[in-house]
N, C-alpha and C positions, 0 to 999 in steps of 0.2 A: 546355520546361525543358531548361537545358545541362546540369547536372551534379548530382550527388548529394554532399554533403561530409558526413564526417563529423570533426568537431575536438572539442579539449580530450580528446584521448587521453594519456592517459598513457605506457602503454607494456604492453606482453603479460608482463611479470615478477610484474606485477599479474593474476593468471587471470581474476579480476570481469570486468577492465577488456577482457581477449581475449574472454570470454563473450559480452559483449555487444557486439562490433563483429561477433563470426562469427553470431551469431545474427538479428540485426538486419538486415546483409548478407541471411543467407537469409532472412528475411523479405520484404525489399522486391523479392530476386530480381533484384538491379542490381551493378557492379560500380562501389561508392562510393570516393572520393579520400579518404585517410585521412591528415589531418594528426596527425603524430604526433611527441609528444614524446622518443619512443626509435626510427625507424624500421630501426636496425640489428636491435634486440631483439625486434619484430615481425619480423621475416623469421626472426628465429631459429627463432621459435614457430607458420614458415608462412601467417601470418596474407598474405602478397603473393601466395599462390593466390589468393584472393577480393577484395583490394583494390589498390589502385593507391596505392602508401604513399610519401608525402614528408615531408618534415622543417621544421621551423620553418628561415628563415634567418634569418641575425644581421642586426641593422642597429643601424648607427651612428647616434646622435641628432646632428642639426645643433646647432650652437654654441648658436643661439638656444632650440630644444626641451631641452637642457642645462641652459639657465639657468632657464626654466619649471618643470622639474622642480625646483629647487634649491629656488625661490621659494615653490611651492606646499607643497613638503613641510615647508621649514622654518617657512615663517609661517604658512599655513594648517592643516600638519600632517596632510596628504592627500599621497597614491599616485595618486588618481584622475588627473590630467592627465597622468602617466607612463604610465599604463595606459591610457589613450585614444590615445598615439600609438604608443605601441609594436600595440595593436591597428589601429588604421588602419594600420600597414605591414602588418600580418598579415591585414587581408583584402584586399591589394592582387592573392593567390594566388587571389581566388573570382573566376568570374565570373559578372555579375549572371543573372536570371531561373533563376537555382537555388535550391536547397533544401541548408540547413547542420543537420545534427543534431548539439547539442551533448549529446554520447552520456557524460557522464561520471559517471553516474549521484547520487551525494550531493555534487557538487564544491561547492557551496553550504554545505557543512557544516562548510567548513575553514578558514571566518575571510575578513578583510575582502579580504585580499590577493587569492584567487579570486576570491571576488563585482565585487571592480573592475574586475579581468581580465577575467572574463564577460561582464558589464555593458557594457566598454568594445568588446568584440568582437562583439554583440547591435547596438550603436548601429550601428558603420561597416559592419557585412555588412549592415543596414538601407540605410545611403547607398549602397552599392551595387545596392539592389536585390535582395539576395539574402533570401529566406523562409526565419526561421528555427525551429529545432524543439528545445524541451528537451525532451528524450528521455528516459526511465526516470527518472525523477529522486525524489530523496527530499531533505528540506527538515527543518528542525531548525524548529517552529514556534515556536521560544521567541527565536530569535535573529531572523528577519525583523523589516527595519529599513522606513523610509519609501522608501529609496534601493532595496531589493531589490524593492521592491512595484512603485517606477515600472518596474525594468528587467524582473522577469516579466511586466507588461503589455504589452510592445514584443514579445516573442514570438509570431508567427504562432501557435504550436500546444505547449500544455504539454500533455505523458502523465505523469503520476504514478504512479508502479507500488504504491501505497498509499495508503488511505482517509487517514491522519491527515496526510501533507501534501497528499493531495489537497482536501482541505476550507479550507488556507487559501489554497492556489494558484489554485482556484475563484473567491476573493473576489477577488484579486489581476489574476485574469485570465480573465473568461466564455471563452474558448477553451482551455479547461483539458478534460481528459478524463483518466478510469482506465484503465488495465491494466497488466496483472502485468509484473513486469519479463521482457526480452524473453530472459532466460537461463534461464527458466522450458523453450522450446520448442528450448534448445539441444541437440545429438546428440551422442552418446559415440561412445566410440572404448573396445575392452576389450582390455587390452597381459594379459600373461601375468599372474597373480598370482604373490606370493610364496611361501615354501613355508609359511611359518606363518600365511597367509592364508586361512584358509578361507571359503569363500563361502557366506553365511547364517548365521555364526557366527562373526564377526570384527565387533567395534567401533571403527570408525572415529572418531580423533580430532583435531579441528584448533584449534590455541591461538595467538594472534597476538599479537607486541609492543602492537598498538593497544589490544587491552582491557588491557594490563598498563597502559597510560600512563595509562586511564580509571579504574583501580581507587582504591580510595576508602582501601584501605589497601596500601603497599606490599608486594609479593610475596604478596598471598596468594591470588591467583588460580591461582600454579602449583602452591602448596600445597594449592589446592581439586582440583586434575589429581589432582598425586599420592593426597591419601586419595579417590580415583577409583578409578583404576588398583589402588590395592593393592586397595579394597572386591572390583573384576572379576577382577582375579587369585588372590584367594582365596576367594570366596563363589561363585562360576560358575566352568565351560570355557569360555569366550569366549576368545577370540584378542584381539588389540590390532593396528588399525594406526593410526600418525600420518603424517596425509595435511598437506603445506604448499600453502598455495591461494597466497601474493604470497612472492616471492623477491626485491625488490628491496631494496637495500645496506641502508639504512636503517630498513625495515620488513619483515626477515627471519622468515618463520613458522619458519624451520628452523635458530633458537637457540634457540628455547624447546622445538624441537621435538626438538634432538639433547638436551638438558638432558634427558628426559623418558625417551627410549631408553637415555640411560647409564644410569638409575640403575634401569632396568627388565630390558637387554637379556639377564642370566644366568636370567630366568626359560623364554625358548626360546618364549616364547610371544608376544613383541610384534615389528611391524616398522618400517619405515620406509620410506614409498614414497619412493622418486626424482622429482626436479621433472620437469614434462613438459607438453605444453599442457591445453589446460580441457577438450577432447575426453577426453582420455585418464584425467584425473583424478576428471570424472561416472561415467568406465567405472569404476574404482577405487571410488569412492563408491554407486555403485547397486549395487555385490554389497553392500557389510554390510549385519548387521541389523538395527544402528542405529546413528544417527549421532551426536556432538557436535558443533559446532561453533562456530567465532568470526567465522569470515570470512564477509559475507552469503552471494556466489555458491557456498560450499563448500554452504553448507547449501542454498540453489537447487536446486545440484545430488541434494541429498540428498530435500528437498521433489517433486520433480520428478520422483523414479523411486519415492517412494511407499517410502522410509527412514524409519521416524519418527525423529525429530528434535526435539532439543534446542539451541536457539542460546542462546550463554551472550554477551550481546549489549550493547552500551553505547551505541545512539542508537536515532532514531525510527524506523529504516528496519529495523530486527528488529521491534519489537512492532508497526508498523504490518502490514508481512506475515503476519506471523502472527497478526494475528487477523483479515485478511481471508480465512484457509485454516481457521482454527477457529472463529472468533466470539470468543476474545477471546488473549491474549498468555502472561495465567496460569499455568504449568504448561509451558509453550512454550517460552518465554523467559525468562533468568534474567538481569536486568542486572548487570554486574559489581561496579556503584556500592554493591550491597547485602549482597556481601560481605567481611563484618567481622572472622572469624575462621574458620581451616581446618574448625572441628565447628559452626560457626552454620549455614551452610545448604552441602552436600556433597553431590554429585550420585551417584547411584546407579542399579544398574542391576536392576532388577527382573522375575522369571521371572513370565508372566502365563498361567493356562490357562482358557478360559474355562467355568463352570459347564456340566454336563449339559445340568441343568432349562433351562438361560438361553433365551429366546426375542429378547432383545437382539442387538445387532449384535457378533459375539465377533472378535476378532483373536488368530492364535495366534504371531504373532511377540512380541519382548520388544519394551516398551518403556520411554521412561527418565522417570525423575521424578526432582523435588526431596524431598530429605528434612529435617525437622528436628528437630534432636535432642532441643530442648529439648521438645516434643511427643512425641517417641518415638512417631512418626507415621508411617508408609511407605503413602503413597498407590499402589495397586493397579490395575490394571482402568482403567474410564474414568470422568474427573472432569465431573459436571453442574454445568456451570457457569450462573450463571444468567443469560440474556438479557434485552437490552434490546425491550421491545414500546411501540409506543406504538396507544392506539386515539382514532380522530379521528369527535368526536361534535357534534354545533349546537349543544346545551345540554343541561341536566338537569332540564328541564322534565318534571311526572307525565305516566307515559307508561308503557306496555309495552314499547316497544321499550327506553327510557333504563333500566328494571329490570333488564332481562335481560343489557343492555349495564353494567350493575356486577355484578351477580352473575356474568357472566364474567370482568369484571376481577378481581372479587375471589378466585374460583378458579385462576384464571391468576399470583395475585401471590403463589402461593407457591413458585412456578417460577421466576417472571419477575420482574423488574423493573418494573412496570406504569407508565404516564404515559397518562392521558387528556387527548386534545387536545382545549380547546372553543372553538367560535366566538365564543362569547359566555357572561359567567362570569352565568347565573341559571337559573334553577330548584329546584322544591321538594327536589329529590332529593340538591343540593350537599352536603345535611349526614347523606347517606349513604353517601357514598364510603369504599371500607373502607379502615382504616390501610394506610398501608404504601404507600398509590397517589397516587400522582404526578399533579397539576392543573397544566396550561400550557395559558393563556391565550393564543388567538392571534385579536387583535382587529383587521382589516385595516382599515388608513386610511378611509376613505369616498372616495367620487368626486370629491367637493366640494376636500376637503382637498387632494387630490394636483393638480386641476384650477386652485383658485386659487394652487400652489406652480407647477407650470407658467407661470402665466401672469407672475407673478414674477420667474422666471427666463430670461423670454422663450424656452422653449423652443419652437421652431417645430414640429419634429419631432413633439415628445409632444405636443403642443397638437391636431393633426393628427389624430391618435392617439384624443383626448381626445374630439373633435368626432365622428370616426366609432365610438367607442363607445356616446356618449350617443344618435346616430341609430337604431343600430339595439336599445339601450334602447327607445327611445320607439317603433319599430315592433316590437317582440318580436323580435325575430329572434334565434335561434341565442345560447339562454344562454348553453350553455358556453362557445362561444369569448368573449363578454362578459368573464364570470368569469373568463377566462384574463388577457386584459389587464390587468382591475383586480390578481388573482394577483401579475400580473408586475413589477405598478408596487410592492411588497412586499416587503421581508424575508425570507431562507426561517423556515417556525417554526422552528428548533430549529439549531446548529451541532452537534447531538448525531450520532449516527450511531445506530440503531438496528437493532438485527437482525429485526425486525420492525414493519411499519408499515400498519395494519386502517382502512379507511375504512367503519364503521359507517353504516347506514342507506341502504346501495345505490348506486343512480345517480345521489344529488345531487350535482351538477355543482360545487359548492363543495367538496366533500372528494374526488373523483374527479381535479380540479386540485391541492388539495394535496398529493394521495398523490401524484401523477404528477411534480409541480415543485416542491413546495416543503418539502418532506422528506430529509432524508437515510436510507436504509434499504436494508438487503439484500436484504429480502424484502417484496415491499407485495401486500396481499390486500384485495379488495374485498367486504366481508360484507352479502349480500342479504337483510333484516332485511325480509321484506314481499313483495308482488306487483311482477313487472317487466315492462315492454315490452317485446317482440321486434318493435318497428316495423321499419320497414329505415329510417328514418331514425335510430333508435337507433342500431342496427350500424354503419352508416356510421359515427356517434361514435365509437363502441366501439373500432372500430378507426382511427381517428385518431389516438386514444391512448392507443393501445399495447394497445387491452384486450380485442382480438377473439381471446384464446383462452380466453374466460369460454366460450361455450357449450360448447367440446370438454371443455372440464373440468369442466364443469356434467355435461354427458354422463357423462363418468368417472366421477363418482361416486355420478350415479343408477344407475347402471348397477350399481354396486357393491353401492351399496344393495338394488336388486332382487335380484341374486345372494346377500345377505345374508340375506334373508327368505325365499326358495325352502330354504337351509341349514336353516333353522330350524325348517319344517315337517319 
């Protein structure tokens, strides 16, 4: 491999956009080529310690690409051809058998102009030869088009730093993979504080032109700050600081932010941090003791040193984070869109101590909730929310195990969310499902089905496929991986995402597959309803997929068990 690139930079005015090139940098532990939109303004903000920083260069369109452009925009009413050559000059800077990460985290969220741009610079860093990589990304799934679909596919390797675009990026493109975005594991820097900054008792706050554009009624986001601010200036000691995360012209956190200070600054108790890089500003942001914020990375940084936090947030890349750190957005996040009027829903800040008696998990820091007035409601302490569980069953056919297996669900459904998955929808038991519980049928193709569409479509490949599954069908061999292919040739059950997901009745190799591939879920537990093999051809399995720390944990909790009963005597 020649080089490491990293494009579709912006510029470090933007903190996000500095977080996650310094982060990602020390991640890979390389010194990457950073094409950059502002490479003056990166070196302001030191980012040319760690990367080797160049600049788009201009180019003149030939007479003929000219009139192409002319052509297509006015008859066709497309950008696309413009954005294909202006990109073909701009990856004329790679060279091939490298790696390009297109680092710019929600660039996709900004309308057709990017996604052309992207798209067009995906295709020609491909003719080049160059592997490329969308990096942290977050995806608005209500706007992918047919066009965004084919160019996610042409991507060597998509990372989604959340469940909810990772699930359509998934479909878009099997080389899709999760993790947290990469400003999660970024390092601080701690500059002096203020003098009205006190640490562990100062409220950090960050308000950004972008949710005022998304707000659904004008101006009254800043009016939801202000009855903030006055609620913490007069109901608590809390200090105030407003921290700006993007400073560039356009998109100034630090006009709403100076707005905020004048009309606060004779109380002696707010301040105003000074711009400075994303090091510097986590360090600012990990002393309070809790955060607000607008800006993703602000909050990041907030998330990330263990601030509870509030994102008061206007797209999918807030509530998808946060509910892959809580299990769900609720109470997390507050979308802008749903603020109607300054006393409809107003953020507060509330002193939390936890009971004596409590044997719960107690935090003695404050944390912040919504409040609404029309409820005269101030949610306290910690909110149960309730989870999605799904439990994956053959059928409800009369049986011991399928009893036990409702009378769980239906104990569980006043918790949870409950969805019982069946193989197949019959048995006597169907018309004892308790209210409230979720049936999804998940009925896989047959052999036959998928073997005569094969042959249909001349696919040689799966036909191939098809022949060595039936063989060793017909000599038994090795079910589960059988059941894996048929699996594979399938639908996953469910686009849903579940915070839990139970493969009832043990080691049948049919729900052992689905739990393992064909689910989505945060947590999947295999529940041993019955006697089990300890073959070492089991184990082998086991661990295959994924499942060889059942007996350590089997262990744990006999173990525990025994400990429990010795107590007892």
């Amino acid at each position: 491999m020649n080089n490491v690139y990293f494009y579709f930079h912006a510029g470090s005015a933007n903190h996000g956009c500095e977080a996650i090139v310094r982060s990602t940098q020390a991640m890979l532990n390389v010194r990457p080529i950073l094409f950059s939109g502002s490479p003056e303004q990166d070196r302001d903000y030191g980012l040319d310690a760690v990367c080797e920083i160049k600049g788009k260069e201009r180019y003149r369109m030939s007479f003929a690409e000219k009139v192409g452009c002319v052509v297509t925009s006015k008859l066709l009413r497309s950008e696309a051809y413009g954005y294909d050559v202006t990109s073909t000059h701009e990856s004329m800077a790679f060279e091939g058998n490298s790696v390009a990460l297109s680092i710019g985290g929600d660039n996709y969220c900004y309308g057709t102009a990017y996604n052309q741009h992207l798209a067009g610079l995906n295709r020609s860093l491909h003719r080049r030869g160059v592997k490329t990589v969308l990096w942290g990304c977050s995806i608005n799934p209500e706007t992918v088009t047919a066009a965004m679909r084919r160019d996610f596919a042409r991507y060597d390797l998509i990372v989604a730093r959340e469940s909810l675009s990772y699930q359509i990026l998934k479909d878009c493109n099997p080389n899709t993979i999760i993790a947290c975005d990469p400003a999660f594991t970024l390092k601080m820097e701690k500059l002096p504080l203020p003098d009205t900054f006190i640490e562990g008792k100062t409220v950090g706050i960050n308000i950004s032109p972008m949710i005022q554009k998304n707000e659904t009624v004008s101006g009254i986001t800043l009016k939801n700050y202000i009855a903030m601010i006055e609620y913490i200036l007069e109901n608590t000691d809390y200090q105030i600081a407003l921290i700006p995360h993007v400073v560039i012209a356009d998109n100034d956190d630090r006009k709403p932010i100076q707005q905020l200070y004048e009309m606060f600054k004779a109380s002696g108790r707010i301040c105003l941090i000074n711009d400075c890089n994303c090091l510097q500003l986590k360090g600012f942001i990990s002393r309070c003791a809790l955060f607000i914020g607008a800006r993703t990375h602000a909050t990041i940084a907030a998330y990330s040193t263990c601030v509870p936090t509030l994102v008061v947030g206007y797209s999918t890349k807030a509530k998808g984070i946060a509910t892959d750190l809580f299990g769900t957005a609720e109470h997390y996040v507050l979308p802008v869109q749903q603020l109607r009027t300054e006393n409809d829903r107003g953020i507060y800040l509330v002193e939390y101590e936890p009971r004596k008696d409590s044997t719960a998990l107690t935090r003695t820091t404050s944390k912040v909730y919504t409040h609404r007035t029309n409820s005269c409601e101030l949610r306290e302490g910690f909110v149960m929310n309730r989870k999605k569980v799904a439990i994956l069953l053959p059928w409800l056919k009369m049986g011991g195990t399928n009893k036990v297996a409702l009378r769980f669900a239906k104990e569980l459904s006043q918790y949870c969310d409950v969805t019982l998955v069946l193989s197949q929808n019959t048995g006597e038991l169907l018309s004892e499902v308790p209210d409230g519980v979720h049936i999804l049928i998940d009925e896989l193709r047959s052999f036959r089905d998928i073997f005569v569409e094969d042959i249909k479509n001349l696919s040689i490949e799966f036909l191939l496929k098809d022949i060595r599954y039936y063989a060793n069908v017909r000599a038994s061999r090795d079910d589960i991986d059988n059941y894996s292919y048929l699996a594979s040739r399938n639908p996953n059950i469910s686009e849903e995402t579940f915070d839990c997901a139970i493969s009832y009745h043990g080691q049948s190799p049919e729900r052992l597959v689905n739990l393992v591939d064909r689910i989505y879920a945060r947590k999947k537990v295999v529940w041993i309803h019955g006697e089990m093999s300890f073959s070492d051809d089991f184990l082998k399995k086991m661990e295959k997929y994924g499942l060889s720390d059942y007996l350590s944990i089997k262990q744990k909790y006999f173990d525990q068990y025994q400990d429990s009963l010795s107590s007892e005597k």
